[in-house]
Each structure stands twice: as structure tokens, then as C-alpha cells.
ZALO-883284 format. One record per residue (C-alpha): residue in three letters; y, x, z. Coordinates in pm, whole numbers, padded with zeros to 5 digits, always signed. Example, Ala and Ser with C-alpha at 12.3 -4.5 7.8 and 13.67 -1.06 7.14 Angstrom:
% residues 2
ALA-00450+01230+00780 SER-00106+01367+00714 
END
This chain:
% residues 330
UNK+19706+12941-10909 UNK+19617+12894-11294 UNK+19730+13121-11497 UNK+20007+13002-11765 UNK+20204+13167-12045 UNK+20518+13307-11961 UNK+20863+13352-12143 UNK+20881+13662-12306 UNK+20552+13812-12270 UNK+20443+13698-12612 UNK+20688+13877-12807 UNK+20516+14147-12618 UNK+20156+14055-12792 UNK+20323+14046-13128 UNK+20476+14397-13106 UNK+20173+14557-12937 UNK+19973+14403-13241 UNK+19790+14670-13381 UNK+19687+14858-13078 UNK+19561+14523-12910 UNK+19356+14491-13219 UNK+19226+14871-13226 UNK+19131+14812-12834 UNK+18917+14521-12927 UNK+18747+14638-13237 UNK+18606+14909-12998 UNK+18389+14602-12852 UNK+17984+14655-12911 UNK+17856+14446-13188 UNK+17510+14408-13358 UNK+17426+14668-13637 UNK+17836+14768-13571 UNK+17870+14498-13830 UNK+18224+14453-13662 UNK+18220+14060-13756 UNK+18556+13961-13613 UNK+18913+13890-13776 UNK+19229+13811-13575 UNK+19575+13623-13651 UNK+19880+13735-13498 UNK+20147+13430-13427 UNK+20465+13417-13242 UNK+20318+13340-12945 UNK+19911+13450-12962 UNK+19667+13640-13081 UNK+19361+13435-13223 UNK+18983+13557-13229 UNK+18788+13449-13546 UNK+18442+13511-13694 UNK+18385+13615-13981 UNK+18061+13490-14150 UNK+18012+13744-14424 UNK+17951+13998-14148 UNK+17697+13771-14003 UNK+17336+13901-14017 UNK+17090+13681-14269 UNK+16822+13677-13972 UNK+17088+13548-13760 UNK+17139+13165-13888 UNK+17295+13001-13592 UNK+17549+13267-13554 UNK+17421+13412-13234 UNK+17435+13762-13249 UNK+17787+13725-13455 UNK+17932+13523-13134 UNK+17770+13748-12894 UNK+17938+14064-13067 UNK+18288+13812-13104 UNK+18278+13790-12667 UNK+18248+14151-12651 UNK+18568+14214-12895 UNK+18771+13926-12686 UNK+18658+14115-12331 UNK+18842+14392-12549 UNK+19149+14197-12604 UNK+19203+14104-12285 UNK+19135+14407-12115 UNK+19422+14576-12363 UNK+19642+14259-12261 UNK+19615+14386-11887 UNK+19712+14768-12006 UNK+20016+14570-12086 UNK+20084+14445-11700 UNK+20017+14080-11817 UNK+19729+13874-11734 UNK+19524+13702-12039 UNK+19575+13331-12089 UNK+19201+13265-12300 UNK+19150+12943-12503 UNK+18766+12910-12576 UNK+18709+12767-12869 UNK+19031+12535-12923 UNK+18981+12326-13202 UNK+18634+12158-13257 UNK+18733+12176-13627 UNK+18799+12482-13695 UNK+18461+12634-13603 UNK+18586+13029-13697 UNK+18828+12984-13436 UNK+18688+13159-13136 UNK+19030+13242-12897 UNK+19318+13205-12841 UNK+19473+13426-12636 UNK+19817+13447-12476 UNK+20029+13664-12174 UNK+20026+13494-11848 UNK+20196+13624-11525 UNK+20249+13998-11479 UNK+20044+14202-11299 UNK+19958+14560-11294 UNK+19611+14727-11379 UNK+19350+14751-11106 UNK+19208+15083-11064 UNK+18887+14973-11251 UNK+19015+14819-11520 UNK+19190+15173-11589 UNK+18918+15347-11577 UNK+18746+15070-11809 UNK+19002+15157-12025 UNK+18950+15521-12069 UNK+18602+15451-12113 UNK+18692+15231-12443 UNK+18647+15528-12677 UNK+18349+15671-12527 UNK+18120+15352-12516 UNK+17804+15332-12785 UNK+17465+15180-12808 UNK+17285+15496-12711 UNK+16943+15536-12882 UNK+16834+15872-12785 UNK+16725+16047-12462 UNK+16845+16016-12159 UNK+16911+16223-11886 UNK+16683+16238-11546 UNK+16802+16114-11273 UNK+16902+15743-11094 UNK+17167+15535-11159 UNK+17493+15584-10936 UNK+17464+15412-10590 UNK+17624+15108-10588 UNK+17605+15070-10987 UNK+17384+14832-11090 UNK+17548+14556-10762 UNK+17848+14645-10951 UNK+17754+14591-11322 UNK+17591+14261-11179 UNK+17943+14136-11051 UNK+18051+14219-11326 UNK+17811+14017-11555 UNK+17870+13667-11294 UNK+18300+13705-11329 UNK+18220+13647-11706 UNK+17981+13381-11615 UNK+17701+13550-11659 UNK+17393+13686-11484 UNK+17227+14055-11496 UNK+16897+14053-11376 UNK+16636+14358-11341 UNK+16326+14345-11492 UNK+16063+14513-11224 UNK+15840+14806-11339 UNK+15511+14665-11339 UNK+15358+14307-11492 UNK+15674+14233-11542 UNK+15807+14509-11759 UNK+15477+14515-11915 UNK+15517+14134-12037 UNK+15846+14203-12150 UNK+15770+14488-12333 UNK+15440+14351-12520 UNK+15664+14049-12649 UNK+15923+14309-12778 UNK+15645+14514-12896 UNK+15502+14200-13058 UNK+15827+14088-13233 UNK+15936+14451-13364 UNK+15601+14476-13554 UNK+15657+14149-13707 UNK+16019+14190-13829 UNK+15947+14584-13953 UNK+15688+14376-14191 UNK+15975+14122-14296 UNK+16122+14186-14618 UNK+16402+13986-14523 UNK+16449+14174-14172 UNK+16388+14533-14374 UNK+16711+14442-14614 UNK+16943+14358-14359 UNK+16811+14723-14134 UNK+16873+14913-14438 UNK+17201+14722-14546 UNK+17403+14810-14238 UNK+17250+15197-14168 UNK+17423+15447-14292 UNK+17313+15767-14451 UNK+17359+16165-14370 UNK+17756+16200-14397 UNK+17841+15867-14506 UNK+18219+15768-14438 UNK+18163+15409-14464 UNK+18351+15273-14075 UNK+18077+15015-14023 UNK+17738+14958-13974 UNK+17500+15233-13765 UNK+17485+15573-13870 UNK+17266+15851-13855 UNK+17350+16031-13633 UNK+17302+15723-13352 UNK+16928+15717-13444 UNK+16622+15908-13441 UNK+16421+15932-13745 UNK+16088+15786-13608 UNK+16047+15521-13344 UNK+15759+15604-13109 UNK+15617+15447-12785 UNK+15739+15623-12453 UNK+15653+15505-12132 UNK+15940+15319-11966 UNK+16110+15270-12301 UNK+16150+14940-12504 UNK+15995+14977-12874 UNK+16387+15068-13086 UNK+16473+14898-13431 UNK+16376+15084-13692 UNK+16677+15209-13855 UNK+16539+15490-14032 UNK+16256+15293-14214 UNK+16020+15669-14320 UNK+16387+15764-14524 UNK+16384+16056-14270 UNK+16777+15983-14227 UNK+16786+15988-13856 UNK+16932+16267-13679 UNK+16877+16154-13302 UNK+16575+16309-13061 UNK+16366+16018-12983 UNK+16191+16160-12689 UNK+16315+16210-12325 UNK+16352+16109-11977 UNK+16285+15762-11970 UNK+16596+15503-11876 UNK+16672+15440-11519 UNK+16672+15053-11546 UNK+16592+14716-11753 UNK+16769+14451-11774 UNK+16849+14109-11853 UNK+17187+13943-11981 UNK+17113+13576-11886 UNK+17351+13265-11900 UNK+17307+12929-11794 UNK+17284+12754-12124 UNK+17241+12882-12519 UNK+17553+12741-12683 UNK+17812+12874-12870 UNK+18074+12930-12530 UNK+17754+13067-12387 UNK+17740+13335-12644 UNK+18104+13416-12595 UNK+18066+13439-12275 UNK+17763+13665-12288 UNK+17983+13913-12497 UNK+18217+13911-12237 UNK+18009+14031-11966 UNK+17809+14256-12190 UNK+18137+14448-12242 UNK+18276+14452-11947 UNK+17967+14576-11749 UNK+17886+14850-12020 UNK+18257+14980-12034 UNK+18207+14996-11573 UNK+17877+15190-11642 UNK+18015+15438-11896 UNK+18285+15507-11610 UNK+17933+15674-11452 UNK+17815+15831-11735 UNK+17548+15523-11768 UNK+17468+15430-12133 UNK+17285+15131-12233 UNK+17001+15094-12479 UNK+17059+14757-12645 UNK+16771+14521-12818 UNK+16885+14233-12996 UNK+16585+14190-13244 UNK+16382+14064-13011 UNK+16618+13799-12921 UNK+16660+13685-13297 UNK+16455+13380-13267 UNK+16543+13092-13042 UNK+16127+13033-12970 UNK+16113+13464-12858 UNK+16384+13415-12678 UNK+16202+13059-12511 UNK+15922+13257-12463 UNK+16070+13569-12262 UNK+16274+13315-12021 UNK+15902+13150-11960 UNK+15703+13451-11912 UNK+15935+13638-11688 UNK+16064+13291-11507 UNK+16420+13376-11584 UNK+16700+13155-11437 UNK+16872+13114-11755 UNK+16856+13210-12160 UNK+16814+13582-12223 UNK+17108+13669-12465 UNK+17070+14082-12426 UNK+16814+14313-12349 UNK+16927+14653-12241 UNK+16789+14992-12086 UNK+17059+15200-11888 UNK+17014+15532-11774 UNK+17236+15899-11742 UNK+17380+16069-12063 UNK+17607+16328-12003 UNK+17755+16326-12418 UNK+17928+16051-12586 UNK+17899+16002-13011 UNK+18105+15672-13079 UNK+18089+15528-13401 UNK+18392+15466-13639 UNK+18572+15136-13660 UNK+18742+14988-13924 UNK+19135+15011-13936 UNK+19335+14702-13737 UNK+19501+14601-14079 UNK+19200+14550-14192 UNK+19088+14308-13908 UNK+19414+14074-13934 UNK+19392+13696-14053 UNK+19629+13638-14318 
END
């Protein structure tokens, strides 16, 4: 049966306001740039974009709607700590192109048993940069974290040790060299890292990366946050991650993107229920003909939207958010 809004449930939304809106702002988002506003009505909560938060190397809005998904899997995920199924809207109204959601209560039902432990992972999930512990994923994991990615329409595909990974990881090699020597790409790195004690409740700080990126076997070449400034207070070095991956979906348009956020969250909130952490690389992905040429390469069945590294970390270090009032729409 579809799900439909109910009498009385929205009321519910609009009282429940703020911590709906702290719940999603926990969502992953590129550089923890956080670009996402929301308008409380009556009867909804709406997603929005918001474009000053959007990188300057990301034109199209990519990365912006990628990190949007992940704050409405957020959203929804509080709406079911309420006992109420999500009613989603994707994009609504062709001309209002902020507009990502809208988002109402549908019928009630209670929390699965994942979806609470989802929850209590909320606080504990970050981008995790450093070194990870030995050991293999979780049996059963990575089938799970794969349903996971194809209920949000999505895809999670491994990338093989061998001429695979090494293809993969040349191209990401490749690009990283090329964007450290942008002077465009090196502004918008050093515009959203923070420095030693900073109390600023966006962009990446220092303690959630290492001071020098250097090749290790297994591992993905890491943005450069640091740039030589010696700010960077993570151990680089370690056991290597347990996995690769690929976030694919079918197409590369803006529900796509939306959609990939949705799955990213979802499946990296399931794996931090295991103590799994995920290494994410989005510069890489920044241009459309990198991103063309790591579907061709590996013969992917779909557009690569995240690449990610998981593997065992037994301590969490989230970084701060910004406060829900300052997240609402007027």
C-alpha cells in the first residue's frame, strides 16, 4: 500500500522540529560544509540547498546534492524514531530548483530493530581518515551494506584487489596530483579546514586529519587537508582498510544524487553499528569526464557517485554541527 499523510501526525513534525533537524544535520557531507537549510510548515518539513555552501570545484551542484540525500536519509530516519513512516517528495517543484524534499508523516509504525541501532549510531558516524584497525569486516556486513545501498536505489559494488584496484587507484592517484597543483582546488581545501582548537562548527578539523598524506598499500591517495601547514593531528599510517568500494546509480542527475546520499547514509550509519568506518573520496569524482573514465575502466554498471574504504576502528571523533536554528528557512 502507498504510503499517505495522515491526520495528526504533522502537528507531530512541527513540534519535534528542532530535534528532526539536529538528527539530519548529523548526515555526512563534503568538506562538513553542512550545505542544507530546512522550512518547517504546518504540515512538512522541506529540504533545501543552500548554494553558498556549495564547493567552487563543484559547478553542477553534485557533491552539494549528494551531501543534501545524506541529510534527508537523516530526516527520515528521525521521522521513524517518531513511530511514523516518511512520506518523501523528490524534488516537487521544477521551479524552485533549492527545493530538494518535502517530507511528511505517513502511517504509524514502530522502529525496526536496525533502524534503532542506526539511530544510536547517528552521533558516532565520521569520515574516518586515519588508521584502521586489523582485522575483516563483520560476516554478513558488506551483503548487508549492499541492501542497503539498492533500498535507496542504489548499488555498492567492490572493487577487487588486483588490476582492478590498481586502475582505480592510479586514476585517483592521477587526479589528486592534479587538483593539489590547482590554485583554485588549494583555496577551497584550505577554506573549509580548520586549524588546532578552532571552534568554528563546520568544515574539517584537525584533529580528523593527518598532517602528511603518504602512499600505503591498500589505501586510496587522501585529500590534502593539511597542505605542509603541519595542522593535522591524525596518524596517517596503519592497517590497511578491509574493503573498496563503489556507490553507483543508474543515471547522473540531480534525483540520482539525492538518491546516492541516501544510500551513502544509510549504509555508513549500518556499518558504524559494527564498528566499520568509511574512508570517503570525493575529489576524484569532481569532474564529470574522471568520473566517465572510472565507470569505463572498471566496467561499472552505473555512474560512480562515492568512493569509499571501510575497515575496523574501535574510537569514534565526530565533528561539530551547526545549531538547528541555524539550519531553518525563514
Amino acid at each position: 500500500m502507498k504510503d499517505k499523510a495522515i491526520a495528526g501526525a504533522p502537528a507531530i513534525l512541527a513540534d519535534r522540529a528542532e530535534y528532526l533537524i539536529a538528527t539530519a544535520a548529523r548526515a555526512p557531507s563534503v568538506h562538513n560544509t553542512q550545505p542544507w537549510r530546512f522550512r518547517v510548515g504546518p504540515s512538512a518539513i522541506e529540504l533545501y540547498c543552500d548554494p553558498r555552501r556549495k564547493l567552487r570545484v563543484d559547478p553542477a551542484g553534485r557533491e552539494m546534492l549528494v551531501s543534501c540525500g545524506a541529510a534527508l536519509f537523516g530526516l527520515r530516519l528521525a521521522i521513524r524514531s517518531l513511530g511514523y513512516r516518511p512520506v518523501v517528495e523528490i524534488l516537487p517543484d521544477p521551479n524552485r530548483l533549492r527545493l530538494l524534499a518535502r517530507v511528511t508523516a505517513g502511517e504509524a509504525e514502530p522502529m525496526t530493530v536496525m533502524e534503532r541501532e542506526m539511530l544510536k549510531a547517528v552521533p558516532h558516524r565520521h569520515t574516518h581518515r586515519g588508521a584502521f584497525a586489523p582485522g575483516p569486516l563483520p560476516v554478513g556486513l558488506v551483503a548487508g551494506l549492499q541492501h542497503d545501498a539498492r533500498a535507496e536505489g542504489a548499488t555498492l559494488t567492490l572493487v577487487e584487489p588486483g588490476r582492478a584496484y590498481a586502475q582505480l587507484a592510479a586514476i585517483v592517484s592521477a587526479s589528486g596530483r592534479r587538483l593539489d597543483l590547482d590554485p583554485r582546488a588549494r583555496a577551497e581545501v584550505r577554506r573549509w579546514s580548520r586549524t588546532i582548537g578552532s571552534t568554528a562548527r563546520d568544515g574539517v578539523p584537525a584533529h580528523a586529519f593527518p598532517a602528511m598524506v603518504g602512499r600505503q598499500a591498500g589505501r586510496l591517495r587522501q585529500r590534502d587537508f593539511d597542505q605542509a601547514r603541519g595542522l593535522g593531528q591524525l596518524e596517517p599510517d596503519g592497517t590497511a582498510p578491509a574493503i573498496t568500494a563503489i556507490l553507483l546509480t543508474t543515471g547522473d542527475s540531480r534525483a540520482d544524487w539525492l538518491r546516492a546520499g541516501q544510500a551513502l547514509h544509510r549504509l555508513l550509519l549500518h556499518a558504524v553499528t559494527r564498528w566499520v568506518f568509511a574512508s570517503l573520496y570525493t575529489q576524484p569524482l569532481e569532474a564529470a569526464a574522471i568520473r566517465a573514465l572510472i565507470r569505463d575502466r572498471l566496467a561499472l554498471p552505473g555512474a560512480p557517485q562515492m568512493l569509499m574504504q571501510l575497515g575496523l576502528a574501535r574510537t569514534t571523533h565526530a565533528t561539530a554541527r551547526r545549531a538547528p536554528g541555524e539550519l531553518i528557512e525563514p
